[in-house]
GUTOR-895277 format. One line per 3 residues: for each residue x, y, z of N, C-alpha, C, O. Coordinates in Angstrom, 1 decimal. Example, Ala and Ser with C-alpha at 12.3 -4.5 7.8 and 13.67 -1.06 7.14 Angstrom:
BEGIN
13.2:-5.7:7.8:12.3:-4.5:7.8:13.2:-3.3:7.8:14.2:-3.3:8.5 | 12.8:-2.2:7.1:13.7:-1.1:7.1:12.9:0.0:7.9:13.4:1.1:8.0
This chain:
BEGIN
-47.2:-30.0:-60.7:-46.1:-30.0:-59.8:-44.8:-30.4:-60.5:-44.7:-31.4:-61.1 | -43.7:-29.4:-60.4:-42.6:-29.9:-60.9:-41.9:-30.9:-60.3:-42.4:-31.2:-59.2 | -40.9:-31.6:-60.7:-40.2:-32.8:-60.4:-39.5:-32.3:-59.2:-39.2:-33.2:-58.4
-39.1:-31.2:-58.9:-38.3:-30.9:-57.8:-39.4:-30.5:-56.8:-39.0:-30.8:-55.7 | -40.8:-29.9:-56.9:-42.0:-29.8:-56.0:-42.0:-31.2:-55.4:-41.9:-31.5:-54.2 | -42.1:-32.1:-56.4:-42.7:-33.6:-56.0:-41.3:-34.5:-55.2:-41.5:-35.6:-54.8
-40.2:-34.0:-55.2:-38.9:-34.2:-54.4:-39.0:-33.9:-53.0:-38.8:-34.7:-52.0 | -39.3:-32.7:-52.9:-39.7:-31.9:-51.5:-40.8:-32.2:-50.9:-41.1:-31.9:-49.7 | -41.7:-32.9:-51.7:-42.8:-33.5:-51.0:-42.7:-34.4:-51.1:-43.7:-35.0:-51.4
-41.4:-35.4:-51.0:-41.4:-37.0:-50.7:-41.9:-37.6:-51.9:-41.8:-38.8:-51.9 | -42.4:-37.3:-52.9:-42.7:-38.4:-53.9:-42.0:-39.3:-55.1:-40.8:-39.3:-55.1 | -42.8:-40.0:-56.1:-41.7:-40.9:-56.3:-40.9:-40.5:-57.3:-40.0:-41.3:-57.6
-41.2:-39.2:-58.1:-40.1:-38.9:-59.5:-38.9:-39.6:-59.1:-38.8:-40.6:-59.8 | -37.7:-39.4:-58.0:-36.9:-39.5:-57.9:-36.6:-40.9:-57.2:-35.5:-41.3:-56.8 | -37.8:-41.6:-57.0:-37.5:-43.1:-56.7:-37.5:-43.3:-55.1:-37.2:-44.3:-54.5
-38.1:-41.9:-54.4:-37.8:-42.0:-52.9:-39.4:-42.5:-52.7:-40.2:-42.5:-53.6 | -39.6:-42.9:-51.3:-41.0:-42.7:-50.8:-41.7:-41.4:-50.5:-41.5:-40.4:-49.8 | -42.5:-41.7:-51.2:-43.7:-40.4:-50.7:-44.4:-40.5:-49.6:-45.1:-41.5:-49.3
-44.2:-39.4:-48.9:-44.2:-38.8:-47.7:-46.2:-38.2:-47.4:-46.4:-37.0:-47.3 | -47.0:-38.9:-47.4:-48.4:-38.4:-47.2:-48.3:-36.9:-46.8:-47.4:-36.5:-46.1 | -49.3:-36.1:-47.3:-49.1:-34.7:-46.9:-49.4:-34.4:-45.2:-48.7:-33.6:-44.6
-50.3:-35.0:-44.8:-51.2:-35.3:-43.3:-50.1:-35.3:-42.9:-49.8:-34.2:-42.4 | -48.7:-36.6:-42.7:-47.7:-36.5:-42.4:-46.6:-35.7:-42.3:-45.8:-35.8:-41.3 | -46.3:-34.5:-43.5:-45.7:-33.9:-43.1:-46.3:-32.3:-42.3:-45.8:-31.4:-41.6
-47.5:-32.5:-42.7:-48.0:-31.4:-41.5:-48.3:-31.0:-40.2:-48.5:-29.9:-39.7 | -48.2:-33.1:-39.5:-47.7:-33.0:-38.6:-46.4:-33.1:-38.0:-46.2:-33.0:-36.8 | -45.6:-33.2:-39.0:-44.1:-33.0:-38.5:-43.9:-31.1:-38.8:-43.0:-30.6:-38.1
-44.6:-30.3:-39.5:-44.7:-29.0:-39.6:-44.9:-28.7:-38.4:-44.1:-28.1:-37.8 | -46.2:-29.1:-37.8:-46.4:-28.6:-36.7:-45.8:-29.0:-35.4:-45.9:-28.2:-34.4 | -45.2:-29.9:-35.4:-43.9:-29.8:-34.6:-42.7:-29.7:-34.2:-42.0:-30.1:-33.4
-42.5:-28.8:-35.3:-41.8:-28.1:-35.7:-41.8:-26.4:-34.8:-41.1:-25.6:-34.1 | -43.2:-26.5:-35.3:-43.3:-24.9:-34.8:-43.7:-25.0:-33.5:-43.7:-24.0:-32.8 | -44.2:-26.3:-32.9:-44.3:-26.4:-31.3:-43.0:-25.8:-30.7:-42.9:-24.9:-29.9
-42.1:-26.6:-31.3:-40.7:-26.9:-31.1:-40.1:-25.1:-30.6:-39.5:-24.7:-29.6 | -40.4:-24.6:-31.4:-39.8:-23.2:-31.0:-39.5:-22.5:-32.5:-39.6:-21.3:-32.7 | -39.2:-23.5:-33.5:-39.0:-23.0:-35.1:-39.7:-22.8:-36.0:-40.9:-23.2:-36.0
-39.3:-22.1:-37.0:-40.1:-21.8:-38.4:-40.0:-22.7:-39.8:-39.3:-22.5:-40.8 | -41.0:-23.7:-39.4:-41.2:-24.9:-40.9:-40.8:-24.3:-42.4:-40.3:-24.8:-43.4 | -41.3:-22.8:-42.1:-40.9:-22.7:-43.8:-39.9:-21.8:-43.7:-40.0:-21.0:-44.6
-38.8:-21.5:-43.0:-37.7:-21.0:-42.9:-36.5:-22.3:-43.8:-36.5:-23.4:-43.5 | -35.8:-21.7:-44.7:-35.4:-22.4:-45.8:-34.9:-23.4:-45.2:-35.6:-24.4:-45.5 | -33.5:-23.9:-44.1:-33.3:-25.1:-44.2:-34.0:-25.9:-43.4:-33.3:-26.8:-43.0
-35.4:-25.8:-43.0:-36.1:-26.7:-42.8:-37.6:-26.9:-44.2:-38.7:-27.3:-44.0 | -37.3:-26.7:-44.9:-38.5:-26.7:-46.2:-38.6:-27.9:-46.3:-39.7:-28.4:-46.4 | -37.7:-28.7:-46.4:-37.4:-30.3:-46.9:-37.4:-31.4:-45.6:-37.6:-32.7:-45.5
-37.2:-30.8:-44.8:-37.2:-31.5:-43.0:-38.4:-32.2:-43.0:-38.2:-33.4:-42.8 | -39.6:-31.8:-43.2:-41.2:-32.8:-42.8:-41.0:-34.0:-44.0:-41.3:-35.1:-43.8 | -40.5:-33.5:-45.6:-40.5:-34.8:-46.0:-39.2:-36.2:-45.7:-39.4:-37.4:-45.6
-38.1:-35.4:-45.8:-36.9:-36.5:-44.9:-36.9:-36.7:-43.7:-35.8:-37.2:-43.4 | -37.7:-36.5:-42.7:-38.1:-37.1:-41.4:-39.6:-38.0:-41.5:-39.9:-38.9:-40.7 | -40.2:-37.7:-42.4:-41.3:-38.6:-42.8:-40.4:-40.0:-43.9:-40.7:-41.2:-43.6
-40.0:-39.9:-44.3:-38.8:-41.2:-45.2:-38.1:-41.8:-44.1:-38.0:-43.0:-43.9 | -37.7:-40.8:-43.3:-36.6:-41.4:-42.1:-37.1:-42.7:-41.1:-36.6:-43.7:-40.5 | -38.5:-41.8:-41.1:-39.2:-42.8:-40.0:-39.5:-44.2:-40.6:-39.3:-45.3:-40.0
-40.1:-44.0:-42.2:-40.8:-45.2:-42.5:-39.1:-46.1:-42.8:-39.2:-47.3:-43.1 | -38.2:-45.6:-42.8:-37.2:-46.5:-42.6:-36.6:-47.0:-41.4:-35.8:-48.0:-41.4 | -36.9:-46.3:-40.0:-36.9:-46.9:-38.9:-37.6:-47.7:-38.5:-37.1:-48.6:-37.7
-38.9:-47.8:-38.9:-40.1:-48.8:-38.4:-40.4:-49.5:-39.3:-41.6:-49.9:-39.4 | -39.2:-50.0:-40.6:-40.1:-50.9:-41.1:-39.8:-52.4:-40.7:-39.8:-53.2:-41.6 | -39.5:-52.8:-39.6:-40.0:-53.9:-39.5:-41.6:-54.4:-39.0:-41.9:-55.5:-38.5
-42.5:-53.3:-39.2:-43.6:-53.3:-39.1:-44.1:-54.4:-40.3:-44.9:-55.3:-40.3 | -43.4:-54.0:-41.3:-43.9:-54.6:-42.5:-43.0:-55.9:-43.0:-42.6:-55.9:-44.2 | -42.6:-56.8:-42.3:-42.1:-57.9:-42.3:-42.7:-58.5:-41.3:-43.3:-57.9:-40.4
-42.5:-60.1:-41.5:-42.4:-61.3:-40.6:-41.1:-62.0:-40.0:-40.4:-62.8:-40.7 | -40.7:-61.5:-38.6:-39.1:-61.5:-38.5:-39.2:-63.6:-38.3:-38.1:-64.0:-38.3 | -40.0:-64.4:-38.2:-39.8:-65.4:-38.3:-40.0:-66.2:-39.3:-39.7:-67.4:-39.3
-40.5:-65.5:-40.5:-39.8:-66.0:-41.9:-38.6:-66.2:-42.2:-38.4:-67.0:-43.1 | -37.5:-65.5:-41.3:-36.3:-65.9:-41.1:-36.1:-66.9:-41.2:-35.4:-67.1:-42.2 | -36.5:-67.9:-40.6:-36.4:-69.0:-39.8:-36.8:-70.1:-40.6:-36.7:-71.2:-40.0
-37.4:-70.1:-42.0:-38.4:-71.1:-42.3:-37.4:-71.9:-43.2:-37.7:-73.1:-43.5 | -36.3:-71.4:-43.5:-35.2:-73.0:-44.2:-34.1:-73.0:-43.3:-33.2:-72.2:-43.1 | -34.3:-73.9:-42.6:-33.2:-74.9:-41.9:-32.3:-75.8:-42.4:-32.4:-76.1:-43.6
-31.4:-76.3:-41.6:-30.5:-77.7:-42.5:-30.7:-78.5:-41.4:-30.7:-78.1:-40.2 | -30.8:-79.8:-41.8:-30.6:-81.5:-40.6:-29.0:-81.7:-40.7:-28.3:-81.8:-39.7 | -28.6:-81.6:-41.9:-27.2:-81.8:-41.7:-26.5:-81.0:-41.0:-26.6:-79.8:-41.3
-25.7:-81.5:-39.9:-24.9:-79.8:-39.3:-23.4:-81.1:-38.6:-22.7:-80.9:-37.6 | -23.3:-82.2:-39.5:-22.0:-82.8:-39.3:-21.8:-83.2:-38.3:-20.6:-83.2:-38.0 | -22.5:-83.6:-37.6:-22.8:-84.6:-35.8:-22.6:-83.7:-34.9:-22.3:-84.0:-33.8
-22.8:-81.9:-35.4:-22.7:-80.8:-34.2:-23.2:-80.8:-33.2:-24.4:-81.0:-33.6 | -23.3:-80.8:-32.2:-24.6:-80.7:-31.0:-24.2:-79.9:-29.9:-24.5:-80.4:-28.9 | -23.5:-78.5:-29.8:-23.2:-78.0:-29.1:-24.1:-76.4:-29.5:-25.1:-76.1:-30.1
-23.3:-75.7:-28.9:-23.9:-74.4:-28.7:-23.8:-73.1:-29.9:-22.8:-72.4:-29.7 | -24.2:-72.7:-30.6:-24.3:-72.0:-31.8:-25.0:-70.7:-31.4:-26.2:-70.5:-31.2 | -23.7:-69.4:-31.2:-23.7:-68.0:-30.6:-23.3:-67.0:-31.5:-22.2:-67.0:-31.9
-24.0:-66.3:-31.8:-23.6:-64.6:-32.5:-23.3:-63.7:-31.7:-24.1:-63.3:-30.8 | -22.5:-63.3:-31.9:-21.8:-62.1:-30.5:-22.2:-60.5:-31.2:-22.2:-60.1:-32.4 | -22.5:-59.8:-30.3:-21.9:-58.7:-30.9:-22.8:-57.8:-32.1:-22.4:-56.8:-32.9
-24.2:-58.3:-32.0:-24.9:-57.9:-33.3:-25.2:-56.7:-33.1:-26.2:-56.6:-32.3 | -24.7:-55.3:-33.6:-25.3:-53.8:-33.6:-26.5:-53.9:-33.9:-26.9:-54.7:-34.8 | -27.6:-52.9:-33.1:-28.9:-53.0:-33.8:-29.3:-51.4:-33.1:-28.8:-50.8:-32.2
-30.2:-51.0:-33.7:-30.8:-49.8:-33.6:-32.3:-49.8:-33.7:-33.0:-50.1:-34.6 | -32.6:-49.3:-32.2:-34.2:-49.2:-32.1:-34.9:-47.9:-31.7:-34.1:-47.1:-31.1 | -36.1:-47.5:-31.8:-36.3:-46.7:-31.0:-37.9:-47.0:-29.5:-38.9:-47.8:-29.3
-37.5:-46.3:-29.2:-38.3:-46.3:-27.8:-39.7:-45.9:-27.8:-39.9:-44.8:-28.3 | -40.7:-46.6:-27.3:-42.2:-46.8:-27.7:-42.8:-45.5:-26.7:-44.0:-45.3:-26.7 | -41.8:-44.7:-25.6:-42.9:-43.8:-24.8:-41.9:-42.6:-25.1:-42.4:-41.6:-24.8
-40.6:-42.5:-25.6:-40.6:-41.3:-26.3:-39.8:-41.3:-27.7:-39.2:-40.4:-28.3 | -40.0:-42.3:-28.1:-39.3:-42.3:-29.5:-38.1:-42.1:-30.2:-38.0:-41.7:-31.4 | -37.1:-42.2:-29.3:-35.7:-41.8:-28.6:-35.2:-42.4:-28.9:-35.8:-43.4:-28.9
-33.8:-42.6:-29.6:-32.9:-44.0:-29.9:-32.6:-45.1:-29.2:-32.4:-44.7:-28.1 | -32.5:-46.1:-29.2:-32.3:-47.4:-28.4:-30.8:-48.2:-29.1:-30.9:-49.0:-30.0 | -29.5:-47.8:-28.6:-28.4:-48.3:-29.8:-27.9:-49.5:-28.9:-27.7:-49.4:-27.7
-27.7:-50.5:-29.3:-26.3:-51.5:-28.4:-26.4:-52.4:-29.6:-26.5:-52.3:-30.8 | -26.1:-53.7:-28.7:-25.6:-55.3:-29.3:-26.9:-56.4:-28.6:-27.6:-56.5:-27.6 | -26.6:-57.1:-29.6:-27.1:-58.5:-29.2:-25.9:-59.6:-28.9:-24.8:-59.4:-29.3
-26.3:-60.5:-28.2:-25.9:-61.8:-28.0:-26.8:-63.0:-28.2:-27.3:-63.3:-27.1 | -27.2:-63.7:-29.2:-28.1:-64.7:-29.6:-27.1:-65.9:-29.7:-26.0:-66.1:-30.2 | -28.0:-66.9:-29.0:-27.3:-68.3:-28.9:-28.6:-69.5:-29.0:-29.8:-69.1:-29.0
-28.2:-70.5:-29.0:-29.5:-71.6:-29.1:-28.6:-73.1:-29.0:-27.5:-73.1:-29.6 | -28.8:-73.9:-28.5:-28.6:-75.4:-28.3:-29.4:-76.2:-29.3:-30.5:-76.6:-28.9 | -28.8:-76.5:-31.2:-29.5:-76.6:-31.8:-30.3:-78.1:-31.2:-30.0:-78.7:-30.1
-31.6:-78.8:-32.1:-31.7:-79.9:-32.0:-32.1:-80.4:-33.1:-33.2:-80.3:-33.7 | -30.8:-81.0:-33.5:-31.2:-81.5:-35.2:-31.2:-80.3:-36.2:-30.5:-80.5:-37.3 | -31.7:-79.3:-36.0:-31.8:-78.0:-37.2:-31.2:-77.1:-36.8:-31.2:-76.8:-35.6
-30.6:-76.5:-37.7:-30.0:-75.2:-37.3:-30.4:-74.4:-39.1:-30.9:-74.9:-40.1 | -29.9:-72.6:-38.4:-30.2:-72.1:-39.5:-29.4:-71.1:-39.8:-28.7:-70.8:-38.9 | -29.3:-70.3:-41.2:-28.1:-69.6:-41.2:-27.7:-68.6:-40.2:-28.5:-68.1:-39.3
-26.2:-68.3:-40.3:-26.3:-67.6:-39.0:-26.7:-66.2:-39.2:-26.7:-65.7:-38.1 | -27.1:-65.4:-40.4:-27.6:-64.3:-40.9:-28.8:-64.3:-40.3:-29.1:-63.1:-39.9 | -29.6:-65.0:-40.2:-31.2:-65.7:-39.9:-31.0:-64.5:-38.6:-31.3:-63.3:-38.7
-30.5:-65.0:-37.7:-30.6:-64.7:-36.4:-30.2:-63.2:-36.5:-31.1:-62.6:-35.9 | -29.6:-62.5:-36.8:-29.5:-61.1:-37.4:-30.6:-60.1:-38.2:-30.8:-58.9:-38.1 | -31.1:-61.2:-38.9:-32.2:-60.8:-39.4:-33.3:-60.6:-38.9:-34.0:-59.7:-39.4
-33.9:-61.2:-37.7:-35.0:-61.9:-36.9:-34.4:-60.6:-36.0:-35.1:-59.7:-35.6 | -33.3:-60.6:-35.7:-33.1:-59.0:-34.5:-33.8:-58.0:-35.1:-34.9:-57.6:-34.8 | -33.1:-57.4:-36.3:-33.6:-56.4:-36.7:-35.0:-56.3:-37.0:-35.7:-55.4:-36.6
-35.5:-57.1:-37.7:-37.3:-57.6:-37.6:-38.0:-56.7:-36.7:-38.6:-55.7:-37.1 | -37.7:-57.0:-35.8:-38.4:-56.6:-34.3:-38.0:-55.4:-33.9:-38.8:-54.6:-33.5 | -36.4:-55.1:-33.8:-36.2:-54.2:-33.0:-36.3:-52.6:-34.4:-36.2:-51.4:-34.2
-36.5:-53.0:-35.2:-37.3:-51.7:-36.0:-38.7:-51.5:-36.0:-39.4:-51.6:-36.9 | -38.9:-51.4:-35.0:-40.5:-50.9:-34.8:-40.4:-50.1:-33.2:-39.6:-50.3:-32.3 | -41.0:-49.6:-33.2:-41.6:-48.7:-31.7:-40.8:-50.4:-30.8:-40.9:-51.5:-31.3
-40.1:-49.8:-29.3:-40.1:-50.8:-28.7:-39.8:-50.8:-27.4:-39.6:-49.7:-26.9 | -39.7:-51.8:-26.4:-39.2:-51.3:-24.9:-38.0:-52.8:-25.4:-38.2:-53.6:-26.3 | -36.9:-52.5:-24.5:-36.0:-53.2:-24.6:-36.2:-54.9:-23.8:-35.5:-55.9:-24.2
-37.0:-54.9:-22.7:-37.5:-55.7:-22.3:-38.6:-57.2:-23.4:-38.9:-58.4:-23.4 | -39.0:-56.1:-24.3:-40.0:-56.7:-24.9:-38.9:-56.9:-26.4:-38.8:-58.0:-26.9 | -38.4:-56.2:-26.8:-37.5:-56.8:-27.7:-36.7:-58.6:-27.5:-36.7:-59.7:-28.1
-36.1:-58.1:-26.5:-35.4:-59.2:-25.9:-36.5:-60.8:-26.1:-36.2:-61.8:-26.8 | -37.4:-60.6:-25.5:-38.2:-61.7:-25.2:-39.1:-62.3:-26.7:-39.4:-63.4:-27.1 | -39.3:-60.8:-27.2:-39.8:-61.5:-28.9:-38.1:-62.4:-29.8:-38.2:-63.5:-30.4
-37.5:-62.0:-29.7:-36.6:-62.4:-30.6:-36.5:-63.6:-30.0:-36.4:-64.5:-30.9 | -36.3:-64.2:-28.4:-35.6:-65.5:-27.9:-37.2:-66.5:-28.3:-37.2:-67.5:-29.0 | -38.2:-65.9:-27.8:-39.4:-66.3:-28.4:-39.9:-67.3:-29.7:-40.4:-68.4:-29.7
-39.5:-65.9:-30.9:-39.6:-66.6:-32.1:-38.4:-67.8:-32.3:-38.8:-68.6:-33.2 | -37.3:-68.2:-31.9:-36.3:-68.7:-32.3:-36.7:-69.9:-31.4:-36.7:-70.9:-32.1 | -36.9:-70.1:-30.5:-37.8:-71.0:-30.0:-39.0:-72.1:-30.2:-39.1:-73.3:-30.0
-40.2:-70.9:-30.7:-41.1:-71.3:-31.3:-40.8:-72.2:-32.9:-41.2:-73.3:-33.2 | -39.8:-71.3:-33.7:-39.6:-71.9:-34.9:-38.3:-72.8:-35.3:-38.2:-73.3:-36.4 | -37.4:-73.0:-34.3:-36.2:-73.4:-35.2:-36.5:-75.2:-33.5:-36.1:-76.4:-33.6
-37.2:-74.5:-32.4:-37.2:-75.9:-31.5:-36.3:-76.3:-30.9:-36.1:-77.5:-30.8 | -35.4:-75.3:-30.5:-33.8:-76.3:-30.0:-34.1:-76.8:-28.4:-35.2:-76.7:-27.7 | -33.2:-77.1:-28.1:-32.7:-77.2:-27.1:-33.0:-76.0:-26.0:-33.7:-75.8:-25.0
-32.2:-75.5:-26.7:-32.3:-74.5:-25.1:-32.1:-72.4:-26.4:-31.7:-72.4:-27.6 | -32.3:-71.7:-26.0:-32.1:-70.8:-26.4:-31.9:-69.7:-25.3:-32.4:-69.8:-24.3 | -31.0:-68.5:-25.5:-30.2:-67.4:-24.7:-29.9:-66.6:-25.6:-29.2:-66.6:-26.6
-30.8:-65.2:-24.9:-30.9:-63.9:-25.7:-30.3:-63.5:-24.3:-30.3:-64.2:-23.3 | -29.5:-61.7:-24.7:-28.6:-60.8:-24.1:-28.8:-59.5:-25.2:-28.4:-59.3:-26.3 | -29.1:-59.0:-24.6:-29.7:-57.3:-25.2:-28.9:-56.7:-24.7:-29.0:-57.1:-23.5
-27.8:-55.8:-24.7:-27.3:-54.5:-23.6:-27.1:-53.1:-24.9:-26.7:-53.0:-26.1 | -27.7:-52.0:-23.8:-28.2:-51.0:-24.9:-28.1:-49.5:-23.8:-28.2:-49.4:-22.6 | -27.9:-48.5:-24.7:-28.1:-47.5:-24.2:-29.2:-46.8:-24.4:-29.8:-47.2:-25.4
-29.8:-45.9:-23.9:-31.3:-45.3:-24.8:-31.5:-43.5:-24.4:-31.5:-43.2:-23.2 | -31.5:-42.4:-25.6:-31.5:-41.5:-25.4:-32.4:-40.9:-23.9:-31.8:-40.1:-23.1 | -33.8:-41.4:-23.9:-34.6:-40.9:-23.8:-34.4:-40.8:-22.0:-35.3:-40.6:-21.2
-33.1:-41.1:-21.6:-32.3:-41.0:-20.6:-31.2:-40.8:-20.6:-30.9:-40.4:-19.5 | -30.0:-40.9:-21.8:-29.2:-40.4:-21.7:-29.3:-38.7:-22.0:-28.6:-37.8:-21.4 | -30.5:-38.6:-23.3:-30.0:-37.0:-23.7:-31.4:-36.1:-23.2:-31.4:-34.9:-23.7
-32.7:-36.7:-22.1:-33.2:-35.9:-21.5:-33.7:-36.2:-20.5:-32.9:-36.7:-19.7 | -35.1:-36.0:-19.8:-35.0:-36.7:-18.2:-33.8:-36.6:-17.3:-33.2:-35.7:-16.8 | -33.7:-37.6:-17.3:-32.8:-37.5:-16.1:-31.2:-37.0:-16.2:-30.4:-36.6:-15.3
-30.8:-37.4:-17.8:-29.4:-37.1:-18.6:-28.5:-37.5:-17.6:-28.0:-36.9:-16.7 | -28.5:-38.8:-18.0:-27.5:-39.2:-17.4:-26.5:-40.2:-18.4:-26.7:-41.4:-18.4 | -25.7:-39.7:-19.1:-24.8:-40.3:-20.3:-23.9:-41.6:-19.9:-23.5:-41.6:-18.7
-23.4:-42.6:-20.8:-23.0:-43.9:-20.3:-23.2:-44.5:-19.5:-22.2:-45.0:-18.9 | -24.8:-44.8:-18.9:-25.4:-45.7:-18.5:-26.2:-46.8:-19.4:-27.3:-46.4:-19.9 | -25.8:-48.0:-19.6:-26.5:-49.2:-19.9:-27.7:-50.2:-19.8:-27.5:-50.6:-18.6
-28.2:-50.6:-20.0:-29.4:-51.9:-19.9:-29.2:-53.0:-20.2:-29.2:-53.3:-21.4 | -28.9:-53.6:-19.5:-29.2:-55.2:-19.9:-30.6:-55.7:-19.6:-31.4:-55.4:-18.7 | -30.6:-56.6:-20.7:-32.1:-57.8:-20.5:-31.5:-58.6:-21.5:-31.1:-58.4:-22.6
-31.6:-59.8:-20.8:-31.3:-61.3:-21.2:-33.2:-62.3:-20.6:-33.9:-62.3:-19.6 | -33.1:-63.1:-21.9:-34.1:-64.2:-22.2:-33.4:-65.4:-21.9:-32.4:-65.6:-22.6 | -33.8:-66.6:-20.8:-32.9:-67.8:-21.2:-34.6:-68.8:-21.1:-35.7:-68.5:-20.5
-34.1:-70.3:-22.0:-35.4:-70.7:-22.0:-34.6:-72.0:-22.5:-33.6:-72.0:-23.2 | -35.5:-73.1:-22.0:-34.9:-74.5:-22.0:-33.5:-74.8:-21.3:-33.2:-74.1:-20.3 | -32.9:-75.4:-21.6:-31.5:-76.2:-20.9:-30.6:-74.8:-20.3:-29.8:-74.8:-19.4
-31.0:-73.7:-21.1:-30.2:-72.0:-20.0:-31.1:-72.0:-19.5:-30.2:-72.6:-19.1 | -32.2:-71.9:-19.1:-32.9:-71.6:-17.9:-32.9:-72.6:-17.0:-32.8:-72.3:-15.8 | -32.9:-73.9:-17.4:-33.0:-75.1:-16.1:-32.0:-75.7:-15.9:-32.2:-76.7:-15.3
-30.5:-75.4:-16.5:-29.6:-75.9:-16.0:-28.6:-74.8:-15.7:-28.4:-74.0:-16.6 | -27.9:-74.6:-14.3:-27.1:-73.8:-14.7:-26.2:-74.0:-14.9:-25.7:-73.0:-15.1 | -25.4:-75.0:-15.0:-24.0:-75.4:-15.8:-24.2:-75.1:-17.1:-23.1:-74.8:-17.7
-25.6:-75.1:-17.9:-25.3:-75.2:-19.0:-25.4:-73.3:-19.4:-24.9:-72.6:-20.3 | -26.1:-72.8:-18.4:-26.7:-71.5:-18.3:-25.2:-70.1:-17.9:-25.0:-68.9:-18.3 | -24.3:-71.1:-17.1:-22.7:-70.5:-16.8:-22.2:-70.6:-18.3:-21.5:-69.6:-18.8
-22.5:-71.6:-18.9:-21.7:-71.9:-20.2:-21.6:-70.4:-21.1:-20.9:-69.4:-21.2 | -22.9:-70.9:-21.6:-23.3:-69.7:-22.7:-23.1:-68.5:-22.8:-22.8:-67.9:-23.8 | -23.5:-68.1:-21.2:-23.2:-66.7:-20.4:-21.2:-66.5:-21.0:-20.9:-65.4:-21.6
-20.4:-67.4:-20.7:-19.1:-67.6:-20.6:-18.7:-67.1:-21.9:-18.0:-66.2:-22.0 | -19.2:-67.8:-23.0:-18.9:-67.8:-24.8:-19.6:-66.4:-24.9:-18.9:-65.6:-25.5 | -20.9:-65.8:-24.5:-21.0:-64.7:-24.4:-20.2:-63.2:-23.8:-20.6:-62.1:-24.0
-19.1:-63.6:-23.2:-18.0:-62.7:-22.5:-18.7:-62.3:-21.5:-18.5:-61.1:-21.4 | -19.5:-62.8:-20.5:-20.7:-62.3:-19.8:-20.6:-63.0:-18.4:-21.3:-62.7:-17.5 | -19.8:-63.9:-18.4:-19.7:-64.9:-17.1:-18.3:-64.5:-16.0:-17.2:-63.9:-16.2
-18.7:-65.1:-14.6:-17.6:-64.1:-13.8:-16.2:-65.0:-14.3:-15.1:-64.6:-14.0
């Protein structure tokens, strides 16, 4: 096989991932479900760069998004308030038709004693939301792990997202939104403290 064969079949001369052959012949063949001709020229290279594309959308299969989490600091300068990331872009896709899932996060936590970088919590989104997912179940793993591992106080997840597999079939209905928010400890059982967060999140009336 020449070096340019083994390009077009995903492999690694050129340093890319190799694309299993099984894999691209099922993206061949749906292809030709689809209505088109796989070996019609500019799709020749399509089953191996959609086979790369994927193993770069789902790989947070192959991480641990709460390894994030495993260096903390005690010192945080007599802080004891609320510690919020606004605004985090993330990109997922959808586990019943495999459809884009695009928005933001809002991640917050009431540390106690530990906090962790604020990258961590960006990292730990993406973790999770690269793999097959429902937006509901995103939401709840990320507020989850940061809970389980960092122990604060109180923690407040806010997901809001758009998702193809409604805007661009089904029902097609374009600029319609999702929210799902997680609150757990002092946001769930206080709501003064629960208006707060909501508030620093741009989310409160």
């Amino acid at each position: 096989m020449s070096m340019e064969d083994e390009d077009i079949a995903g492999g690694s001369a050129t340093g890319k991932i190799a694309v299993p052959q099984h894999v691209q012949d099922a993206i061949r063949t749906l292809i030709r479900w689809s209505g088109d001709d796989p070996d019609r020229e500019g799709l020749l290279d399509t089953p191996a760069r959609v086979g790369r594309a994927w193993k770069e959308y789902c790989v947070g299969y192959e991480e641990d998004p709460s390894l994030h989490l495993s260096r903390t600091f005690e010192e945080v300068g007599g802080y004891d308030e609320i510690v919020l990331l606004k605004d985090i872009p993330f990109q997922s896709h959808c586990e019943h038709h495999m459809a884009p899932i695009i928005g933001h996060a809002h991640i917050a936590y009431l540390p106690n004693h530990r906090v962790v970088g604020i990258s961590k919590l960006a990292r730990v989104l993406h973790g999770f939301a690269r793999r097959l997912q429902i937006q509901e179940r995103l939401t709840a793993e990320v507020a989850d792990c940061i809970w389980t591992h960092l122990e604060p106080i109180g923690v407040a997840v806010v997901i809001q997202a758009t998702h193809a597999c409604m805007t661009a079939r089904g029902v097609r209905t374009p600029g319609v939104g999702m929210t799902t928010s997680r609150m757990m400890g002092v946001f769930r059982d206080d709501e003064r403290s629960r208006k707060e967060v909501l508030s620093l999140m741009g989310l409160g009336s």
